[in-house]
N, C-alpha and C positions, 0 to 999 in steps of 0.2 A: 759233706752234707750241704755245701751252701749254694753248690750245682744244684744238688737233688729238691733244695730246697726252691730252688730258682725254675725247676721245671714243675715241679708239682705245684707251686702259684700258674705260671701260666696255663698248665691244664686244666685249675680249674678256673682262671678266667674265660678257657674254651669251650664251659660247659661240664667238667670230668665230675660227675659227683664221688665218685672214687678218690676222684683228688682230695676235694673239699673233706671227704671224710678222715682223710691219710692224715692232711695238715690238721684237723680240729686233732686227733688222736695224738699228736707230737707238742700242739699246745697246751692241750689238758696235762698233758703226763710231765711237762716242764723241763728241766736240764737243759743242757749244750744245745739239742737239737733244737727245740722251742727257743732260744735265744739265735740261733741261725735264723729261722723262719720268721718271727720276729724281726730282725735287722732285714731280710729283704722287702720286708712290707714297709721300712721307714718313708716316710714323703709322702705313702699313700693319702686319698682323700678318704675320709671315715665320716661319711653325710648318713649315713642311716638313723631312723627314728627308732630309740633305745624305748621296747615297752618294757614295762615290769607287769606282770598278775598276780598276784598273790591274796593267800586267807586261808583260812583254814581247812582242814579236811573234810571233804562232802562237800563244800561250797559250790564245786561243777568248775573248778579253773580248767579242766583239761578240757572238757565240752563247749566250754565257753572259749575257751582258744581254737579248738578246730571251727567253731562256727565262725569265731573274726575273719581265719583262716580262709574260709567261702567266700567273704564278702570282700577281702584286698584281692584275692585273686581275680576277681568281676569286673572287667569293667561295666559302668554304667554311665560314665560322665565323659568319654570322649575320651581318657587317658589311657597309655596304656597298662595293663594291670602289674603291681607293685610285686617285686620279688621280697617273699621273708625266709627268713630265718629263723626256727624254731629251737631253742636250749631250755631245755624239762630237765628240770633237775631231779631224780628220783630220789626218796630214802635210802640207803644201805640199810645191810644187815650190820650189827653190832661184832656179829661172829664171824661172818665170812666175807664181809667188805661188796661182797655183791647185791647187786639192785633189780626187783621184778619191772622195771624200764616199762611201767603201765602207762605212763605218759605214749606213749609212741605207738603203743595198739589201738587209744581211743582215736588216733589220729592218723590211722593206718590209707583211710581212705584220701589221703592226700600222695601217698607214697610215691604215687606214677606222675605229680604234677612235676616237670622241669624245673620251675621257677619256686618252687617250696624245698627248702632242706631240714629236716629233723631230725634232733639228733638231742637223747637221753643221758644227761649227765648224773654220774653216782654222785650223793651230797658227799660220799667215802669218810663220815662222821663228823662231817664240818658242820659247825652250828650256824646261823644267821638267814638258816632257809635256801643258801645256795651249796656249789660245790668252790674249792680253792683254785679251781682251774675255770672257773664263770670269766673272771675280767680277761682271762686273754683267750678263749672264745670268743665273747664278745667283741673286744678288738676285732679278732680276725675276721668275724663274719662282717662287718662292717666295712674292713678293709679289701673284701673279696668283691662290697658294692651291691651286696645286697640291699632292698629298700631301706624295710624292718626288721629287727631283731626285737624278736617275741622272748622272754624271758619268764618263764613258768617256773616261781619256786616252789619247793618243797610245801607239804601245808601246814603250816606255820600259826605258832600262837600268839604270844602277845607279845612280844621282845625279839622276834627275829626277822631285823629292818633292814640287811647288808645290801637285798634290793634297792634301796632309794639311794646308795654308793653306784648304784651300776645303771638304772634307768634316767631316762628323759623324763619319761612320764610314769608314772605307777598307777594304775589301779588295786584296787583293794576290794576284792569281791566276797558277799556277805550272802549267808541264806538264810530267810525264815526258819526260827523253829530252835534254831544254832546260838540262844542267849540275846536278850534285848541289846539293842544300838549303846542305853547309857553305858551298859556295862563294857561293851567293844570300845566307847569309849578311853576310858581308860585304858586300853590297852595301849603298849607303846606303838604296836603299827598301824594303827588310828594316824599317828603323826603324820605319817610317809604316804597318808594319800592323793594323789591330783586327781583321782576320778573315784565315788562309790559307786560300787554296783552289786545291788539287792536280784542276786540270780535264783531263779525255779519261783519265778513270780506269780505262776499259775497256783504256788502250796499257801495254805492258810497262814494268815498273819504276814504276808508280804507285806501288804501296803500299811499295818504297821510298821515293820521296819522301817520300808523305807521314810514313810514319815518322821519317827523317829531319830532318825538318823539328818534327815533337812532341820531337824529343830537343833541338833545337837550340833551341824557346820556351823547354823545361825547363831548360836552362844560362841560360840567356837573364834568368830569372826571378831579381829582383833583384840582377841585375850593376848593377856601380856606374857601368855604358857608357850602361845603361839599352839593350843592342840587343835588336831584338825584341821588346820590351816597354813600351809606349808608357806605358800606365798600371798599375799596382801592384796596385790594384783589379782588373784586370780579365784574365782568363787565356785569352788569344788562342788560339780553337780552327782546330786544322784540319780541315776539312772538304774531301771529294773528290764530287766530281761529271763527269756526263756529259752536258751541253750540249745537246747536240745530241738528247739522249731526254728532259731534263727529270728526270734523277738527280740525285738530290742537291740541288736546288733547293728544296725544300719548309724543308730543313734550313737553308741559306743563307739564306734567308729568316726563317726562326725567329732566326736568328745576329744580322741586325741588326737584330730588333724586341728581344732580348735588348742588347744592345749600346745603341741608343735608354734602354729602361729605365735602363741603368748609368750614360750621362751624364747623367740627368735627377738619379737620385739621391744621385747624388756629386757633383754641383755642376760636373761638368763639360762640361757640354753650354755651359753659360755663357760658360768658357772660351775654348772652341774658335768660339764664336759671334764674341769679340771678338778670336780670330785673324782669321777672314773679315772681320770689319769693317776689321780696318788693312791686310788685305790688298788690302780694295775702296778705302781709301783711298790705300795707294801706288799703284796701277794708274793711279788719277786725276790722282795727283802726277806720275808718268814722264809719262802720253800728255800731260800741259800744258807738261812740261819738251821734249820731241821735238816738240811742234808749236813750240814758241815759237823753236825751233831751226833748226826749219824753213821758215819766215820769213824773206824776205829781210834782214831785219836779223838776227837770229840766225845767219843763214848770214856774214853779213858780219862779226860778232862771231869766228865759230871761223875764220874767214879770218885774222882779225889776229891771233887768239892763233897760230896756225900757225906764222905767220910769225916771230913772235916767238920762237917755237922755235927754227926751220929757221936763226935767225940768231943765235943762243945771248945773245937778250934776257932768254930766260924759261925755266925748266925746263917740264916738262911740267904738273906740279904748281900752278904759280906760274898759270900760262898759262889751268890751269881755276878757280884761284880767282879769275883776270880775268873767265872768261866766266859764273861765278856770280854775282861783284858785277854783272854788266851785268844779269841776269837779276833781281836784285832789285833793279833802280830803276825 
């Protein structure tokens, strides 16, 4: 495999979107082969600007992503136009593990662009708004040299933050109509924003929100809760757009090349690099802990401790620190 591995990188340094889709399917699915592919990409350079979008359902993240989509692909400033990378993470089903991958139809009219790769990841019942196989996607597609890596999670409520573990930058997109700003305040992914954005700005009660929402960074701004306010440095704007016309996009787009600048120059782009590193390394740690488990002797292991239990040998506690020692011999 570390030949095959070794040709199917180069393919798709040559352009092969076949490739790129081959390698993303070996690193989503993890084991041997994924730790092959992995070790040929070691020494790479991983320069890509990590987005995150996320919010909740109906908010328009997918519409609002194919429109970003339009405008990196553009040029308009003399450069030339920036390669992304798009990972949409869909729902599964609960019962058949398969995902309606709707992420990738609203985005269908990108499909013939060379320089655009999307590609629909099942959350396969991971909670945090992504899927278990996001960080080493991620890697990879950074490591293939793409610009941006666009990260589309699931739409998520108030507690599912694993995006700000994986982006540079995070947006948090919000619609009128969808519960006032104090309330979204409180929510925990209120915390993980570096950009709001109040999308379907043209529906009643926008410019409430967004108001709303400039009042609530402004309290926000050096609380000692730190909500709302990720970094100190840096004064979380809100911005509204219209999706579906391509409003406001120009300006969202300014937001995280602005936002880029800020963690390079504050040292924090570092940071948050070596969250995603230990994020890509617990990922590796669980799925070798879940396979080893899954094994009939790992299964025969939580058999015993079970029983142990059920027969008040062992607490529950007592029962997993059996099945860890068994796990490290």
């Amino acid at each position: 495999m570390s030949d095959a591995a070794a040709e199917r990188i180069a393919a798709a340094d040559g352009g092969s979107v076949r490739a790129v889709a081959r390698l993303l399917t070996i690193v989503e699915n993890g084991g041997p082969d994924a730790a092959l592919v992995a070790r040929a990409l070691t020494g790479r350079p991983r320069n890509a600007h990590i987005i995150g979008i996320t919010g909740a359902p109906g908010a328009g993240k997918s519409t609002l992503t194919g429109a970003l989509l339009r405008h990196l692909r553009t040029s308009d400033d003399g450069r030339p136009a920036r390669t992304v990378a798009v990972l949409a993470v869909d729902p599964s089903s609960p019962l058949t593990g398969g995902a309606l991958l709707g992420d990738r139809v609203r985005m269908a009219d990108h499909a013939t662009d060379k320089g655009v790769f999307i590609r629909s990841l099942s959350s396969r019942g991971n909670l945090g708004g992504l899927s278990a196989g996001t960080p080493a996607a991620v890697d990879l597609m950074s490591a293939l040299g793409y610009d941006v890596v666009i990260i589309e999670t699931v739409g998520v409520g108030q507690s599912e933050v694993d995006v700000m573990n994986q982006a540079d930058t995070v947006a948090v997109v919000l619609a009128p109509g969808m519960g006032d700003a104090v309330q979204a305040a409180k929510a925990g992914i209120m915390e993980i924003a570096d950009i709001l954005v109040v999308n379907k700005a043209d529906h009643e009660g926008a410019r409430t929100t967004a108001r709303e929402l400039r009042s609530v960074v402004a309290l926000g701004r050096g609380s000692a809760t730190g909500a709302v306010q990720r970094e100190p440095g840096w004064e979380i704007p809100v911005l509204s757009t219209i999706a579906e016309r391509g409003t406001g996009v120009p300006e969202l787009a300014d937001a995280f090349a602005r936002h880029r600048s800020y963690l390079r120059s504050s040292g924090e782009l570092v940071d948050r690099q070596m969250c995603r590193a230990g994020a890509a390394v617990r990922s590796v740690v669980m799925e070798r802990l879940r396979g080893a488990l899954a094994e009939p002797a790992g299964r025969t292991e939580l058999e015993r401790a079970a029983n142990s239990v059920i027969h008040g040998d062992l607490d529950a506690h007592r029962a997993a620190d059996a099945v860890l020692d068994w796990l490290r011999r």
